[in-house]
C-alpha positions in Angstrom: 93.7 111.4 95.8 92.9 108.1 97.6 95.6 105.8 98.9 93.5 102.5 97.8 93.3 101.4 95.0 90.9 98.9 93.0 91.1 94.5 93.2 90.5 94.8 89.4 93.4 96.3 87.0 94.1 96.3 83.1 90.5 98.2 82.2 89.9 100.0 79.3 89.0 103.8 80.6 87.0 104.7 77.4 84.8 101.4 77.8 84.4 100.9 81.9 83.3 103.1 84.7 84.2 102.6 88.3 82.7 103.0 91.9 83.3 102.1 95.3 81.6 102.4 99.0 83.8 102.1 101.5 83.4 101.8 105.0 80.0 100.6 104.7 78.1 99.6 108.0 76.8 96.8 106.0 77.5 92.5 106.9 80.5 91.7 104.7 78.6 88.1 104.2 75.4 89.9 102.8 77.0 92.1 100.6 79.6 89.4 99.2 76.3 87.5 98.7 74.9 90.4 97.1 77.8 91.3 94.6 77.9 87.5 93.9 74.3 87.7 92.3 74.7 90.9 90.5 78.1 90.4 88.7 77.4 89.5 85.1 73.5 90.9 85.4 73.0 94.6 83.0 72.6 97.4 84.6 69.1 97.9 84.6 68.3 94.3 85.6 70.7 94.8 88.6 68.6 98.0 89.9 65.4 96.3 89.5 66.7 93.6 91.5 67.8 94.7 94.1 65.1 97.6 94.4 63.1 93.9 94.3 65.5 92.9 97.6 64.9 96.4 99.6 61.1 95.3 98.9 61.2 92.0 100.1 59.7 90.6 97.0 62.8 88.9 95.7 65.8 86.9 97.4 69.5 86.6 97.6 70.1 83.2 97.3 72.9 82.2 99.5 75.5 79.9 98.0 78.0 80.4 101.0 76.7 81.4 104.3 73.6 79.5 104.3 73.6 77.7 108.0 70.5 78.1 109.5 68.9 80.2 105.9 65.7 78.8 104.8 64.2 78.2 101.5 62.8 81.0 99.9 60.4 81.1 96.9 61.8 82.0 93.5 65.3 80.7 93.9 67.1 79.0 91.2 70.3 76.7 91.6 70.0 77.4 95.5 67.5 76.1 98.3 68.7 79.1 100.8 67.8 82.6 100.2 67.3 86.1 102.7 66.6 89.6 101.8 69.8 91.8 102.8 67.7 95.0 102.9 70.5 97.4 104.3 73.2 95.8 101.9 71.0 96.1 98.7 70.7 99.7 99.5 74.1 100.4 100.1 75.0 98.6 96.7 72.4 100.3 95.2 73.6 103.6 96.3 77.1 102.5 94.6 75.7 100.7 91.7 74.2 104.4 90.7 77.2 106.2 91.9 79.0 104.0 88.7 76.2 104.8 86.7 76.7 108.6 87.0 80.4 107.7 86.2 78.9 106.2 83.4 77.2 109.0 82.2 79.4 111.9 82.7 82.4 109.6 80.7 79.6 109.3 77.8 78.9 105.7 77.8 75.3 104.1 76.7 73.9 103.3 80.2 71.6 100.7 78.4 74.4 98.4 77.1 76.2 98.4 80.5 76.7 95.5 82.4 78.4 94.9 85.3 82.0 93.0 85.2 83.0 93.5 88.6 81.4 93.3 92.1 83.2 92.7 94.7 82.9 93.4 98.8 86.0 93.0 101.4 86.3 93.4 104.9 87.8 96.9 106.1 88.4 97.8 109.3 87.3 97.1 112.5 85.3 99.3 115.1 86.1 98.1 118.7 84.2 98.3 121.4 83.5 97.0 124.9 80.2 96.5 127.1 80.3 96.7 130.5 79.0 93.4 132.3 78.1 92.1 136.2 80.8 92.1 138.5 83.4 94.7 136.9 83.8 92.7 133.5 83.5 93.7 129.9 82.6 91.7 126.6 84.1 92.7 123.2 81.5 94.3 120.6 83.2 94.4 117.5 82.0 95.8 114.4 83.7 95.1 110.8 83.2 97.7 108.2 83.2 96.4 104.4 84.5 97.9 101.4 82.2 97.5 98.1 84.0 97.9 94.4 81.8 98.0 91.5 82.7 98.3 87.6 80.8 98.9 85.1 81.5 98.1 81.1 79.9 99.3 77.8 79.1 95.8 75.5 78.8 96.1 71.6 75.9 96.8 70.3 74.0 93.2 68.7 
């Protein structure tokens, strides 16, 4: 069993299914950006989207880290937008993971909708280039952890 554990507690297990990626070699900015958009979306309108992303047809809009982002076509409430290809992947990849949770626990995977999306920073991957005259510069790399849940709504 894993040591971590989920940011989200108190879930009904009949009612939500769970993923996570971790240790994803994705930009934690994108992918928060990313899980910002697709919490609250169903589950269907989620994978279009961000197959949409992967394409280039559709933006992220960016709410937070937006210096130097221009405006993109499409966008609503936001003037800055960019296509985080390599995060909408990876978050794709999870976001069918939870799905195939979905499914094996026997939920409806066309009343699902997502509740929870979160991505946090995991750990760091150090590294060093060598430079002129016998120095070195610091290459660092942070790795983020992507949570996704999943929950069965009433039928209308």
């Amino acid at each position: 069993m894993p040591k971590w554990g989920y940011s989200i507690t108190d879930l009904s297990p009949e009612k939500t299914a769970k993923a996570s990626g971790r240790d994803l070699r994705v930009s934690l900015k994108h992918a928060k950006e990313v899980c910002k958009t697709i919490k609250g979306m169903k589950l269907e309108e989620a994978k279009t989207l961000l197959r949409q992303v992967i394409g280039k047809k559709k933006a992220i809009p960016f709410r937070r880290y937006k210096k130097k982002a221009a405006h993109r076509r499409g966008l609503q409430k936001a003037y800055a937008g960019r296509y985080p290809t390599k995060a909408a992947k990876r978050i794709l990849q999870v976001l069918e993971g939870a799905e195939a949770n979905a499914e094996f626990k026997g939920l409806d995977t066309e009343r699902l909708r997502i509740i929870h999306a979160a991505a946090t920073p995991s750990i760091k991957i150090r590294d060093y280039i060598p430079r002129a005259f016998g120095r070195t510069s610091p290459y660092f790399d942070t790795l983020t952890h992507v949570e996704l849940v999943l929950e069965q709504i009433e039928a209308p």
